[in-house]
MIDOSE-1310 file (N, C-alpha, C; in nm, 2 decimals, decimal comma, always signed):
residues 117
xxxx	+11,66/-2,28/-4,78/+11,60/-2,34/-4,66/+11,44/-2,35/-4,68; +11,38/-2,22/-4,73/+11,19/-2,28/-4,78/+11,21/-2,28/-4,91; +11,29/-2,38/-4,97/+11,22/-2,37/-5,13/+11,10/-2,46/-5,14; +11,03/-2,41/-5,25/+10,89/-2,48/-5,25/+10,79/-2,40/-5,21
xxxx	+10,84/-2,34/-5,08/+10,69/-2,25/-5,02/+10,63/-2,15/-5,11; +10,52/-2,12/-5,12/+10,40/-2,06/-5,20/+10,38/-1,94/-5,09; +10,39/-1,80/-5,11/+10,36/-1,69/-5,06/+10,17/-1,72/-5,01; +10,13/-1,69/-4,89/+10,02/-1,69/-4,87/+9,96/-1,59/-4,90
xxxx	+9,83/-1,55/-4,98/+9,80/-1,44/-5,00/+9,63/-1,46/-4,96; +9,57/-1,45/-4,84/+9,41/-1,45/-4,80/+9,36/-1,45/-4,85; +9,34/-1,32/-4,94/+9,27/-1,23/-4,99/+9,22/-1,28/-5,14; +9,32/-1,36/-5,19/+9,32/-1,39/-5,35/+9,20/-1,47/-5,38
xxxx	+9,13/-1,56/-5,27/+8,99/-1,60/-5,35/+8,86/-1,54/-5,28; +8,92/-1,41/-5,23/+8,78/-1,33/-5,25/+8,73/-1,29/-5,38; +8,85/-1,30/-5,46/+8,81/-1,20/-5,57/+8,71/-1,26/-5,71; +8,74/-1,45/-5,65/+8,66/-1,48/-5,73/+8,49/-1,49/-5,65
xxxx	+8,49/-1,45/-5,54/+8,38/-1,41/-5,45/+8,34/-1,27/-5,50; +8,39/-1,20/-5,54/+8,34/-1,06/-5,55/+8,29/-1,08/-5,68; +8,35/-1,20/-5,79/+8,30/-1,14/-5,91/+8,20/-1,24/-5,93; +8,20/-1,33/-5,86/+8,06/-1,40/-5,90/+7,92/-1,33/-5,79
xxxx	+7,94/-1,24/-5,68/+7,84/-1,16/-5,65/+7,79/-1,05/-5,75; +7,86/-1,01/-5,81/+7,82/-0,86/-5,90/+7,85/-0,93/-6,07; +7,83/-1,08/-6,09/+7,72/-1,09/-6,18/+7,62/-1,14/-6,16; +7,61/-1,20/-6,06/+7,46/-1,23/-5,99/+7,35/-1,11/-5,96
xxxx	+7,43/-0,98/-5,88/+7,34/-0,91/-5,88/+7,30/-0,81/-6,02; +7,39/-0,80/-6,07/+7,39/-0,79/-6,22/+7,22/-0,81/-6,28; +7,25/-0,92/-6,27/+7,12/-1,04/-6,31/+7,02/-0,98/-6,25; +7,03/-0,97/-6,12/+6,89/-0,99/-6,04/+6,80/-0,82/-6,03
xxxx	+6,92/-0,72/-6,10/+6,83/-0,54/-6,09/+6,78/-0,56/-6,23; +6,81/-0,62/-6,30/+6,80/-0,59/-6,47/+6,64/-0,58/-6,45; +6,63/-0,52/-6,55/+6,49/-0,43/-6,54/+6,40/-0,40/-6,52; +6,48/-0,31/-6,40/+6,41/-0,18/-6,33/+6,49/-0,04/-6,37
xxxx	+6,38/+0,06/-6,43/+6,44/+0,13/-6,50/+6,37/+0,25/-6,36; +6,48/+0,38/-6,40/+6,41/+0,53/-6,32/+6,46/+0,62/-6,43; +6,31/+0,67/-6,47/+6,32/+0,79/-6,56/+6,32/+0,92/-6,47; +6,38/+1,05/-6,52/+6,38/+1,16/-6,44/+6,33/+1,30/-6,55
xxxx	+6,18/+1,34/-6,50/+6,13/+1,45/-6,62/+6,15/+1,56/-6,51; +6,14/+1,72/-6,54/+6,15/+1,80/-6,44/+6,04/+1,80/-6,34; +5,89/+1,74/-6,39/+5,84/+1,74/-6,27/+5,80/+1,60/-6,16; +5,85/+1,52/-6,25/+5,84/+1,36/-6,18/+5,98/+1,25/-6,22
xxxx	+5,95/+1,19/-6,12/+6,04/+1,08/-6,14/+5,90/+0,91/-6,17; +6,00/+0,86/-6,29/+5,90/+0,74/-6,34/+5,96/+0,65/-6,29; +5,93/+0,56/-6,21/+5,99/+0,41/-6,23/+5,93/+0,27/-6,26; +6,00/+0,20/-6,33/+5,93/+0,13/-6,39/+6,04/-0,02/-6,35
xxxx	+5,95/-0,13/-6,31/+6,03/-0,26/-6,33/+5,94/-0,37/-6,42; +6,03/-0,46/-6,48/+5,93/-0,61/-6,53/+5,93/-0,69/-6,44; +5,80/-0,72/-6,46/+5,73/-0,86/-6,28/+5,67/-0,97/-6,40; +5,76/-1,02/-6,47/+5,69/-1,11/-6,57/+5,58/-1,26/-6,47
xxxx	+5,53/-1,28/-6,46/+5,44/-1,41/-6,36/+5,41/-1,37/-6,29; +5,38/-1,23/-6,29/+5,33/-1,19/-6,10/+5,21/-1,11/-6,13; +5,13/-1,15/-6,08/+4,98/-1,07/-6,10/+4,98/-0,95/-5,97; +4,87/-0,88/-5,97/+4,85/-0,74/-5,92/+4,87/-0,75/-5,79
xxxx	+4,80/-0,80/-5,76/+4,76/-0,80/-5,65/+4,86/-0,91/-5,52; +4,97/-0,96/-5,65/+5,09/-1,00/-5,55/+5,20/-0,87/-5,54; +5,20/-0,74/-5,57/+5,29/-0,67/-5,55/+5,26/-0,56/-5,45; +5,36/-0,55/-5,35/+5,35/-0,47/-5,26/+5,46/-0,32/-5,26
xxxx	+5,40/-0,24/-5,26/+5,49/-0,13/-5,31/+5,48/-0,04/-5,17; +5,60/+0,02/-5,14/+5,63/+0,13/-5,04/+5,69/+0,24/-5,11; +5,63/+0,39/-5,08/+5,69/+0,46/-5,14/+5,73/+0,57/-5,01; +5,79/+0,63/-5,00/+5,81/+0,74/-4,91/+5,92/+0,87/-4,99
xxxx	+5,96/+0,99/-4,91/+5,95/+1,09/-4,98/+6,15/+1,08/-5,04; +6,20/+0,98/-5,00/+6,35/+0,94/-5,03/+6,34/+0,81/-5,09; +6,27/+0,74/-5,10/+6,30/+0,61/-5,16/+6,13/+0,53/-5,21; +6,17/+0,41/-5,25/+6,09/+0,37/-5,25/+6,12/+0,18/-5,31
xxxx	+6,01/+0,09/-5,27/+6,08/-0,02/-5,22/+5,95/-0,12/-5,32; +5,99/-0,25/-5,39/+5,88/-0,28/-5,47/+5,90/-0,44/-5,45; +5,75/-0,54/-5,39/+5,81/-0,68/-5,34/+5,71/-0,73/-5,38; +5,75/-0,83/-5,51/+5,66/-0,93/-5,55/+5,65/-1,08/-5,53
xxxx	+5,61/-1,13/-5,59/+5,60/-1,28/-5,55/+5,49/-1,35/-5,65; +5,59/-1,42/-5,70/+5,54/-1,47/-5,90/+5,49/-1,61/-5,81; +5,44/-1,67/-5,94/+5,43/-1,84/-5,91/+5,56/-1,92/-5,89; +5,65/-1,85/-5,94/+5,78/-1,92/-5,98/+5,92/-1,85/-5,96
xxxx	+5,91/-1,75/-5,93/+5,99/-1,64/-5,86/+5,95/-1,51/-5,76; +6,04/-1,44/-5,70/+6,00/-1,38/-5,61/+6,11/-1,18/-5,68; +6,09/-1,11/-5,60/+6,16/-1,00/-5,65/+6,12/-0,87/-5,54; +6,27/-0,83/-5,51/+6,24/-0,72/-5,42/+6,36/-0,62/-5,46
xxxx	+6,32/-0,53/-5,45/+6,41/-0,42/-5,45/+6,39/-0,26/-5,42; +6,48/-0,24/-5,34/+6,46/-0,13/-5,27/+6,59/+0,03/-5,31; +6,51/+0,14/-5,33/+6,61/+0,21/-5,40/+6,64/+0,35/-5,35; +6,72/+0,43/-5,32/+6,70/+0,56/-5,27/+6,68/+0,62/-5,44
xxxx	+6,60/+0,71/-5,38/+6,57/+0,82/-5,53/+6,64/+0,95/-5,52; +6,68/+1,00/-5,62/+6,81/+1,11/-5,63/+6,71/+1,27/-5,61; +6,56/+1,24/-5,59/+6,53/+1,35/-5,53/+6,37/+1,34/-5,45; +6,31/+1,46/-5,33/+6,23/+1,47/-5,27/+6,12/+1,42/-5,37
xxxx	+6,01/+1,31/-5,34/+5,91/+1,32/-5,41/+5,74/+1,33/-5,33; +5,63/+1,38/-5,38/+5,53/+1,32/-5,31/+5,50/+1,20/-5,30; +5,49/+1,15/-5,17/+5,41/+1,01/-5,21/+5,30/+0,99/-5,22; +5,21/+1,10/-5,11/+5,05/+1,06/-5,15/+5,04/+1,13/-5,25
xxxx	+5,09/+1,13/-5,33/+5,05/+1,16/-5,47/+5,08/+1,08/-5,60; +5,16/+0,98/-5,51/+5,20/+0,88/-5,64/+5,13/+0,79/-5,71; +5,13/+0,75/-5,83/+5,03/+0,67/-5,89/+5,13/+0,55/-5,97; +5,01/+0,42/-5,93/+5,11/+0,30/-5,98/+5,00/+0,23/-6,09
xxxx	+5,08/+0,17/-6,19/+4,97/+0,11/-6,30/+5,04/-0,03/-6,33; +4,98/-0,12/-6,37/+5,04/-0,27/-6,38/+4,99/-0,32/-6,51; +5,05/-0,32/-6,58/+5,06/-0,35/-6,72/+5,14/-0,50/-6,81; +5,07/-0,59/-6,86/+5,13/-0,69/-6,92/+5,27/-0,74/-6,85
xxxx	+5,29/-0,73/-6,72/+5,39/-0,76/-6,59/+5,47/-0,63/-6,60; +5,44/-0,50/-6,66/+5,55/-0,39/-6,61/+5,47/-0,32/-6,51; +5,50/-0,33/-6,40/+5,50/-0,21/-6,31/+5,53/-0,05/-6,34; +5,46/+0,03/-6,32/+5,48/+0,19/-6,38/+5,47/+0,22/-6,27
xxxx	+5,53/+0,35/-6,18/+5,53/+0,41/-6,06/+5,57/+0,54/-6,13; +5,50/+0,70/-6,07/+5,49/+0,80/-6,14/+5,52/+0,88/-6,00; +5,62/+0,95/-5,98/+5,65/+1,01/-5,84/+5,66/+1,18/-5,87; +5,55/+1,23/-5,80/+5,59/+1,39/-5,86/+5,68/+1,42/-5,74
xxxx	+5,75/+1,49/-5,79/+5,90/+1,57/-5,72/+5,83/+1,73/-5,63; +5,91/+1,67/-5,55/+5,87/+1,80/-5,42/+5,91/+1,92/-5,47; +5,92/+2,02/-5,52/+5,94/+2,12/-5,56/+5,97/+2,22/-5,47; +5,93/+2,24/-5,38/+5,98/+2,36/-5,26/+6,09/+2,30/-5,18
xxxx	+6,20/+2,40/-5,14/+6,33/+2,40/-5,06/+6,27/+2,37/-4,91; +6,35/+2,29/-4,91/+6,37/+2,27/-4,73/+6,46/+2,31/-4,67; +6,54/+2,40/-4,74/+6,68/+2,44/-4,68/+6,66/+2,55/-4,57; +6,68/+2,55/-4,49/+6,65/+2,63/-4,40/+6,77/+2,70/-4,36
xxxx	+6,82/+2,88/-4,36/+6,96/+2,93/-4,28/+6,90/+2,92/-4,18; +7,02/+2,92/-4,07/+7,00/+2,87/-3,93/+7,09/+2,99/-3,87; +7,08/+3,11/-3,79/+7,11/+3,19/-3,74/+7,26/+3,12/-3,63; +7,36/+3,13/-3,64/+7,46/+3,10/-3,49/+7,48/+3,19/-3,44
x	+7,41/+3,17/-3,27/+7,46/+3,25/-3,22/+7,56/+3,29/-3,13
């Protein structure tokens, strides 16, 4: 009675949706690197065309967020860090287009026991 019909399946060209997103973004983190020493976390990206004073950096004590803007491209990316760091203490240096970010690591516990009463 349905010969010929084709099973509908939704779902089947998402997947060439998924795989052209994650090699695009693929493309678009490539390098930005995060070094981890015991007392700092380093991060470093290439801003090849982007001079100094086009890069705007946010750092806070969980993440930290880096938005340039070249003659010819643009670049943002924003990252949680895998641990507490200072930020007024951080130091940034801009070198031949690599960005260097030097985050020293919070060292004292915030863990607090909490008494139930």
């Amino acid at each position: 009675m349905f010969k010929g019909l084709v099973p509908w399946t939704p779902f089947e060209n998402m997947r060439g949706v998924a795989e052209t997103m994650e090699k695009a973004l693929r493309g678009a983190f490539r390098g930005v690197g995060l070094k981890e020493t015991p007392t700092e976390l380093v991060v470093t990206a290439q801003l090849p065309g982007v001079r100094k004073h086009d890069i705007e950096l946010d750092v806070s004590e969980t993440g930290i967020s880096i938005r340039a803007t070249g003659r010819r491209s643009s670049f943002y990316r924003a990252m949680t860090l895998p641990c507490a760091v200072k930020p007024k203490e951080a130091k940034a240096a801009f070198n031949d287009g690599v960005l260097k970010v030097t985050l020293p690591k919070v060292h004292e516990s915030r863990l607090n026991r909490i008494r139930i009463d």
